[in-house]
C-alpha positions as CSV (number, residue, x, y, z in Angstrom):
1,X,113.2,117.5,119.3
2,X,111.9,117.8,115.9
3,X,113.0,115.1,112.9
4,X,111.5,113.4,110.0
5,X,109.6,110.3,108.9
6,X,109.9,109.1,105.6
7,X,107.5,106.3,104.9
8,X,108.1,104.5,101.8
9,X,105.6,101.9,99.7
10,X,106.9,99.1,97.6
11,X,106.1,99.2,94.3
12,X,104.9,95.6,92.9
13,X,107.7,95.1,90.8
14,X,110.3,96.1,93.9
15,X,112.0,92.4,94.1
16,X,113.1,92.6,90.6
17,X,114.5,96.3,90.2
18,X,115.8,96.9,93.7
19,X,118.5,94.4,93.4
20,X,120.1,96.8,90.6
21,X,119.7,99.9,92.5
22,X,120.4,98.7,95.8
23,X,124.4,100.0,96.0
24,X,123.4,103.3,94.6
25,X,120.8,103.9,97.0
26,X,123.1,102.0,99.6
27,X,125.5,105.3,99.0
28,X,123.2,107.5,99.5
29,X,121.7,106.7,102.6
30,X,125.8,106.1,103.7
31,X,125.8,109.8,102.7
32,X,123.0,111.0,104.5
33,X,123.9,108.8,107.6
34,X,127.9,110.1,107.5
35,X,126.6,113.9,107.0
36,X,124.5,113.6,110.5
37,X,121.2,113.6,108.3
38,X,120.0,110.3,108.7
39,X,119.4,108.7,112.4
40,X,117.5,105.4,111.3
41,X,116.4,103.4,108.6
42,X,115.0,99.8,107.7
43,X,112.2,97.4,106.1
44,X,109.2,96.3,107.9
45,X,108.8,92.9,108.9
46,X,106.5,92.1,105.3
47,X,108.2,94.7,102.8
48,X,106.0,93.5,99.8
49,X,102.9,95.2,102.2
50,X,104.4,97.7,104.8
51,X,107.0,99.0,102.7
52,X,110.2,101.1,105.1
53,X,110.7,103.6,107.2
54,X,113.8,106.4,107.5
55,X,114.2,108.8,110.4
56,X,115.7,112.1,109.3
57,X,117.5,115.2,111.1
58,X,115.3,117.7,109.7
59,X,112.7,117.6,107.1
60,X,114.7,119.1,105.1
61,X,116.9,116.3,104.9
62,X,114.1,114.0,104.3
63,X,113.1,116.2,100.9
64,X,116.7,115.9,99.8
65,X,116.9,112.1,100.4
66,X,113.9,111.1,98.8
67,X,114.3,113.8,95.5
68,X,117.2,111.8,94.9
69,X,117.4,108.5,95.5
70,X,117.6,106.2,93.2
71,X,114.8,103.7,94.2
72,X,112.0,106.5,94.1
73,X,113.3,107.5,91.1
74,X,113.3,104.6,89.2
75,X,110.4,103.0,90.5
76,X,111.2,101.2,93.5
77,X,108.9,102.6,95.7
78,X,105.7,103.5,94.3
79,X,104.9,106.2,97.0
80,X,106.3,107.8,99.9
81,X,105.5,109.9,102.8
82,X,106.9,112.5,104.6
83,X,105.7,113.4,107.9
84,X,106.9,115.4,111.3
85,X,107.8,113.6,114.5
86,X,108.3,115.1,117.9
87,X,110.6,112.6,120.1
88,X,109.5,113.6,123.6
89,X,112.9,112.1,125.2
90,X,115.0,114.4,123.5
């Protein structure tokens, strides 16, 4: 089975806008994860340095996510990535 990785990088200043734009981008991925979309998401263990991680449907639903949510869009994360993962159990 085919889904999506989206890998995101914490911008510097992350601790001090996220807290603002954490319910909006809360109700999005409630969105995503309600609609199917979304399978997984979280922080690594150092956010500041590893930034998080999402697991998406389709890649499709990855490109969606990410042009809208909030915390790439006002400067949360400072960079994401989007890459395709093969899950050999499925």
């Amino acid at each position: 089975m085919k889904y999506a990785v989206v890998l995101y990088q914490s911008a510097d200043d992350f601790a001090a806008k996220a807290p603002a734009l954490f319910p909006a981008h809360k109700a999005r991925l409630d969105e995503f994860h309600a609609a199917g979309d979304l399978l997984m998401v979280g922080t690594f263990g150092d956010i500041a340095k590893e930034g998080s991680m999402a697991v998406f449907a389709s890649r499709a639903a990855a490109e969606k996510f990410v042009e809208g949510d909030p915390f790439r869009l006002n400067g949360v994360v400072r960079g994401h990535e989007i890459r395709d993962w093969n899950d050999i159990y499925s």
